[in-house]
C-alpha positions as CSV (number, residue, x, y, z in Angstrom):
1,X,-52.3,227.7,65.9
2,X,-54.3,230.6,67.7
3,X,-53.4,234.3,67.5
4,X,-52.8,233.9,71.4
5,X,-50.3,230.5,70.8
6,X,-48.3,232.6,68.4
7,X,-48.0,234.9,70.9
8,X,-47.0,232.9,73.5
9,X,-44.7,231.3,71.5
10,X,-43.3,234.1,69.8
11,X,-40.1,234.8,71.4
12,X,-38.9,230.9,71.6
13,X,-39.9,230.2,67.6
14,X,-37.3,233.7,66.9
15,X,-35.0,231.8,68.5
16,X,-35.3,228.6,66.9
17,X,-35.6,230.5,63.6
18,X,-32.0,232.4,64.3
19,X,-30.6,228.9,64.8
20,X,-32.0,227.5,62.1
21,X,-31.1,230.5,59.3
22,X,-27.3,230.2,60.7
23,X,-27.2,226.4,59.8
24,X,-28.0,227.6,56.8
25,X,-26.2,230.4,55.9
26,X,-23.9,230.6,53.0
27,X,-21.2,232.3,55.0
28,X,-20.6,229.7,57.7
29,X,-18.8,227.5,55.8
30,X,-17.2,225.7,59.6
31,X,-16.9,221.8,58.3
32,X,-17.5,219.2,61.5
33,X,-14.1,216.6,61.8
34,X,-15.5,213.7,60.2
35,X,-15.4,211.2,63.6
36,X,-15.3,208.0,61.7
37,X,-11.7,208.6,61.5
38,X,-9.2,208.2,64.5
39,X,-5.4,208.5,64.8
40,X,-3.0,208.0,67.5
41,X,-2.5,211.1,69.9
42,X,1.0,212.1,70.8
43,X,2.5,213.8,74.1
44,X,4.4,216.9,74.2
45,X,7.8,215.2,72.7
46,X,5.7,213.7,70.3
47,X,5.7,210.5,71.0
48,X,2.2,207.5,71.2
49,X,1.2,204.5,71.5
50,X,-1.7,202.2,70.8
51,X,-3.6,199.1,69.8
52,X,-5.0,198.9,66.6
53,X,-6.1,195.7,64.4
54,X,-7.0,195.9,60.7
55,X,-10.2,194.7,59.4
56,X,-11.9,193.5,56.1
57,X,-13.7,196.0,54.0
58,X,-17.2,195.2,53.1
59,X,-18.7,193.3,50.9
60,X,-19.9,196.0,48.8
61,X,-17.0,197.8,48.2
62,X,-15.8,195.4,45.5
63,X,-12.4,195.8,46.3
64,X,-9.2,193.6,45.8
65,X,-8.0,194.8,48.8
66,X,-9.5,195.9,52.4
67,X,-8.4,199.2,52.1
68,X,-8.3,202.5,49.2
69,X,-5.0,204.3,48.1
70,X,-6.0,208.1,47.8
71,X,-3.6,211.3,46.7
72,X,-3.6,214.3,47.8
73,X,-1.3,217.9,47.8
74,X,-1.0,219.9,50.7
75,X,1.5,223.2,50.2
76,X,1.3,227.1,51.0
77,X,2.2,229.6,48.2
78,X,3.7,232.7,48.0
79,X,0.8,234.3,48.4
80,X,0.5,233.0,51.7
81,X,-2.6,230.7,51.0
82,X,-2.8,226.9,51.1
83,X,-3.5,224.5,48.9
84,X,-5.2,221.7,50.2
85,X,-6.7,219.3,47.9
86,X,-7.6,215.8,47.0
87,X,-5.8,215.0,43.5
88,X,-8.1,213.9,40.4
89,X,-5.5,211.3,40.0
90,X,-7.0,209.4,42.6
91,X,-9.8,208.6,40.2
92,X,-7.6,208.5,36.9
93,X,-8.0,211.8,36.2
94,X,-6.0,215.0,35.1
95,X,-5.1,216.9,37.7
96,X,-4.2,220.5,37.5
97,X,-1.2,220.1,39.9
98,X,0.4,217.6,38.5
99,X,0.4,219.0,35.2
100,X,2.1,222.0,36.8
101,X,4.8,219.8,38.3
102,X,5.0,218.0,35.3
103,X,5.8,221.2,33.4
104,X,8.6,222.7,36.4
105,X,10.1,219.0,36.3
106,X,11.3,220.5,32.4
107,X,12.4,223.9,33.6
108,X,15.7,222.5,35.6
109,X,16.6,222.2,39.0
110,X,14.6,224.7,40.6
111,X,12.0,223.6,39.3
112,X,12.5,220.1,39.9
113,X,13.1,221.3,43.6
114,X,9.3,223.3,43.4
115,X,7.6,220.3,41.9
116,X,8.9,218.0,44.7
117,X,7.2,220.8,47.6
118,X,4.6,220.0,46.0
119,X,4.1,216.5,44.9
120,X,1.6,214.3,45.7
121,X,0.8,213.1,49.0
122,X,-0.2,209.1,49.0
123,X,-2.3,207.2,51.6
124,X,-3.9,204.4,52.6
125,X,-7.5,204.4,54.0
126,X,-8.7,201.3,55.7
127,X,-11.1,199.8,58.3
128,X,-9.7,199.2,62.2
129,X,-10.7,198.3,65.8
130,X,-9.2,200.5,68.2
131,X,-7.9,197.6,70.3
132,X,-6.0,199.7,73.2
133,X,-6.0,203.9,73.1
134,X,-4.2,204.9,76.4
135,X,-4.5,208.7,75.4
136,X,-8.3,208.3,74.6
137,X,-9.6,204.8,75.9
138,X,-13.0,205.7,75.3
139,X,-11.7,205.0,71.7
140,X,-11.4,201.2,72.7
141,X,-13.8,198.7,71.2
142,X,-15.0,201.1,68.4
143,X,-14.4,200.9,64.4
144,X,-12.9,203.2,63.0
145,X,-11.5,204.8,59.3
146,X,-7.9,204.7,59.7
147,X,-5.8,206.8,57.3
148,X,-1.9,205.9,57.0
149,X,1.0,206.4,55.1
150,X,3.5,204.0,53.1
151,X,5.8,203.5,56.0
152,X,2.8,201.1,57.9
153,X,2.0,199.8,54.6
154,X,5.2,198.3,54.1
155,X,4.9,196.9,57.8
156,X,1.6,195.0,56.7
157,X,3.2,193.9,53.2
158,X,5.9,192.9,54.7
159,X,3.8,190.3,57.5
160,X,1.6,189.0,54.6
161,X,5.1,188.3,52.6
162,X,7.4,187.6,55.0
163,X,10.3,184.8,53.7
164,X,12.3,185.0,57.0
165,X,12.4,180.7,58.0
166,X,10.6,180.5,61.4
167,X,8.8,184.0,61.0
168,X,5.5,184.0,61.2
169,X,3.4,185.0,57.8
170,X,0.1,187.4,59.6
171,X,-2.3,187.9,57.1
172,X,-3.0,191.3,59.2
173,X,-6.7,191.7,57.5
174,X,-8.0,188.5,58.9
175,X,-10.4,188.7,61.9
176,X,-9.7,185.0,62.8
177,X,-6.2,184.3,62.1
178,X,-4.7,188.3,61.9
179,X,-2.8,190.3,64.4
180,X,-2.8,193.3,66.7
181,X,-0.8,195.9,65.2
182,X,1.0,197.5,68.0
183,X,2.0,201.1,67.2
184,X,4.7,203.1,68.3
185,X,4.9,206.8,67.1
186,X,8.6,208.3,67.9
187,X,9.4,211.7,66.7
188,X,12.9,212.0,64.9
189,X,15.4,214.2,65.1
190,X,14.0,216.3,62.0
191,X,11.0,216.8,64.0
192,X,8.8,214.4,61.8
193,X,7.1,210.8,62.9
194,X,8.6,207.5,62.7
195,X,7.1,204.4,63.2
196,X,10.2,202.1,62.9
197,X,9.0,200.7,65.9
198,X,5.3,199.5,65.9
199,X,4.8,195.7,64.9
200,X,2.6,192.9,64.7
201,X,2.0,190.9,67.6
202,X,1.6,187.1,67.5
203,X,-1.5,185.6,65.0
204,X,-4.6,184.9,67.5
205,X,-8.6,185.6,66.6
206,X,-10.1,189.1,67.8
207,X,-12.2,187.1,70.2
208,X,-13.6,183.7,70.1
209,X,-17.3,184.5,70.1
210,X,-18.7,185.1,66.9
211,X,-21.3,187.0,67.7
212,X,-18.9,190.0,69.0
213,X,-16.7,189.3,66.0
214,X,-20.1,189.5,63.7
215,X,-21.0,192.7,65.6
216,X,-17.5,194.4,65.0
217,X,-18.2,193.1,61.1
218,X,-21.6,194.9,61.1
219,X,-19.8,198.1,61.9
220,X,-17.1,198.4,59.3
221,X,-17.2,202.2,57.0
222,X,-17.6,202.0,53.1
223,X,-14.5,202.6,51.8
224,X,-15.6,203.4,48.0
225,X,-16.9,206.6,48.1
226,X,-13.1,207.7,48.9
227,X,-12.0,206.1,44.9
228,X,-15.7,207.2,43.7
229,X,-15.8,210.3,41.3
230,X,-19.5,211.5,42.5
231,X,-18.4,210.4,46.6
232,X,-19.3,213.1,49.3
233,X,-17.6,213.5,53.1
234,X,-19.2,213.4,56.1
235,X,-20.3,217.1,55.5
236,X,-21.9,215.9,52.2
237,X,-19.2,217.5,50.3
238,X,-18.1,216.0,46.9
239,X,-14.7,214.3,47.8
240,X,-13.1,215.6,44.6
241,X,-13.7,219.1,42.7
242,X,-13.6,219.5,39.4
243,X,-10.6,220.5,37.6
244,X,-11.9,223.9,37.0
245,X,-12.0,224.4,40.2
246,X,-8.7,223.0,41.7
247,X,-7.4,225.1,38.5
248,X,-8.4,228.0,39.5
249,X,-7.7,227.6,43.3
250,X,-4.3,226.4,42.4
251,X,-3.3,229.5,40.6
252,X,-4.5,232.1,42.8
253,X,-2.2,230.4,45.6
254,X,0.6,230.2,43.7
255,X,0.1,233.7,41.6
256,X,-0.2,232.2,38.5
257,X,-2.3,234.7,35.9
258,X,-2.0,233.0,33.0
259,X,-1.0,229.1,31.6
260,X,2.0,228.3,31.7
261,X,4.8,227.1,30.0
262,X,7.0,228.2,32.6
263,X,9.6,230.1,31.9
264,X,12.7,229.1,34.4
265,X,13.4,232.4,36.2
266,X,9.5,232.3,36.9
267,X,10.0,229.2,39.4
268,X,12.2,231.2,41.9
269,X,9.1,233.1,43.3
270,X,6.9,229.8,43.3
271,X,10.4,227.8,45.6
272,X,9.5,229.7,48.3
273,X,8.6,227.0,50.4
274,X,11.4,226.8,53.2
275,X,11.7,224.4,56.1
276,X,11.9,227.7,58.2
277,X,8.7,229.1,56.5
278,X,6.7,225.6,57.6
279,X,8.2,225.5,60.7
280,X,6.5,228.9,61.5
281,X,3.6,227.8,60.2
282,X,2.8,224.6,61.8
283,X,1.8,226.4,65.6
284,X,-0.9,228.9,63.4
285,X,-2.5,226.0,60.7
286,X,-5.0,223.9,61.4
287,X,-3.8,221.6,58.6
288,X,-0.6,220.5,60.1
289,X,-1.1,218.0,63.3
290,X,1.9,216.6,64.3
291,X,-0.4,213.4,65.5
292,X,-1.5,212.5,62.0
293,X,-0.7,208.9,60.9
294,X,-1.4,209.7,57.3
295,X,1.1,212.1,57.0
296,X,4.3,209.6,57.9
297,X,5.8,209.7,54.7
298,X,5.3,213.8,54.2
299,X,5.1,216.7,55.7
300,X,3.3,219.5,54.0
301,X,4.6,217.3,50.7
302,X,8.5,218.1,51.5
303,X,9.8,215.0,53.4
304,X,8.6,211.8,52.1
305,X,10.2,208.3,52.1
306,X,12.5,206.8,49.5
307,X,10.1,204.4,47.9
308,X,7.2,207.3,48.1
309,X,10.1,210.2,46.5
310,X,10.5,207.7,43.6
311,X,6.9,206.8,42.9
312,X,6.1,210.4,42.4
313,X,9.2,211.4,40.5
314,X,8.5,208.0,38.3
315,X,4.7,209.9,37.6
316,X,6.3,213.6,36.6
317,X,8.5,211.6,34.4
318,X,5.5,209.8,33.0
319,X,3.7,213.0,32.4
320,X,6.8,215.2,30.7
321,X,7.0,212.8,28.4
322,X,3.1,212.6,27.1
């Protein structure tokens, strides 16, 4: 490039070189909303609707079944900071939270009552077709990651195991012989989602040309790298930090300075965790979307369902006693 060309250029290469520097820079730390992913979109009263069908995972994923179960914890402290973290026991690892809880479950009731605000969060990550979106229809016809909670689990193992005579058994998963899941989000009276409602339509292919049902094959995400200790987001983040980390995050939320054991008095200042407090919060935090599937069986970690509360108390057991 001539002396002239770089001075003609000058002022539009600055610019590009600005843009460039900021995409860069250490400090913008903004993370994109990994797209893959959709979930239903509720109205003001917070209630939706929509089509969805399940899919098959691929081929490569190795898994038993088409989908991943994942943990997670998701709580403010009382120093106003939040934790929100994907929990190492996803991957059979120790994770610095549930040692914590493990430790409060021994303290008595208040601690007990600590450790369930902030218990683990489960969920189910799986592959869908967006069959019908009336919110969003330009959602229709794509495949998506779908992330939901134990209460539409228990709908699909109950229409792969149903006994009823004369009911039909849906393999859901099936692209030939499944079923449209029709869901129905209702917001209850405790301000929370319920999906009582949704159900499986009647068995039926996703179309009868198997080319389109090929092409909607050819589409489906990986669902491994969400079980995989070295897996990385959308962002190319790692999925899970290292325990160091989540350690050391953990207790700065919570103002913890050093290890515990915990002494009992000590779990009054880490209870503060009212459903007054989270109320508040939900306008101001990003985190907390009222429209989330996944988070059917919790909110923030301090409503689940009954199967869900004694899964995790089952695991704090499990870990007071090792």
């Amino acid at each position: 490039m001539s002396f002239a060309s770089y001075k003609a250029r000058r002022s539009v290469d600055t610019s590009k070189l600005v843009d460039e520097l900021n995409k860069i820079d250490p400090k913008n730390k903004t993370r994109s909303e990994d797209e893959r992913f959709w979930k239903p979109t509720t109205d003001k009263v917070g209630n939706g609707y929509a089509v969805i069908r399940f899919l098959p995972s691929i081929e490569s994923d190795n898994l038993a079944v088409p989908f991943v179960t994942t943990y997670d914890h998701g709580f403010q402290g009382p120093s106003g900071k939040w934790y929100i973290e994907n929990s190492l026991t996803t991957i059979g690892q120790n994770d610095p939270v549930s040692e914590l809880n493990s430790k409060l479950w021994n303290t008595g009731e208040e601690g007990q009552e600590t450790a369930r605000k902030q218990k683990r969060r489960l969920h189910y990550i799986g592959n869908i077709l967006v069959v019908k979106d009336p919110a969003k229809p330009e959602n229709e016809g794509t495949v998506r990651l779908y992330k939901f909670g134990p209460k539409i689990y228990d709908k699909i193992k109950d229409a792969m195991n149903t006994t009823i005579d004369g009911e039909e058994q849906i393999i859901p998963y099936d692209m030939f012989e499944g079923a449209n899941f029709k869901l129905k989000v209702r917001r209850n009276e405790h301000g929370f989602p319920n999906y009582d409602n949704s159900v499986f339509d009647s068995a039926a292919p996703i179309s009868n040309d198997e080319s389109e049902l090929e092409a909607i094959f050819n589409k489906l995400h990986a669902l491994k790298p969400f079980i995989d200790p070295e897996g990385k987001d959308h962002n190319n983040q790692p999925y899970f930090k290292s325990y160091d980390e989540l350690k050391t995050k953990l207790y700065k939320v919570l103002e913890i300075e050093t290890d515990l054991p915990v002494r009992k008095e000590e779990t009054v200042s880490r209870s503060n965790f009212s459903n007054d407090k989270v109320k508040a919060q939900k306008e101001e935090t990003p985190w907390v979307e009222s429209s989330d599937e996944g988070d059917d069986s919790v909110d923030l970690g301090m409503k689940e369902s009954a199967n869900e509360d004694d899964e995790t108390l089952a695991f704090f057991r499990q870990l007071a006693q090792e």
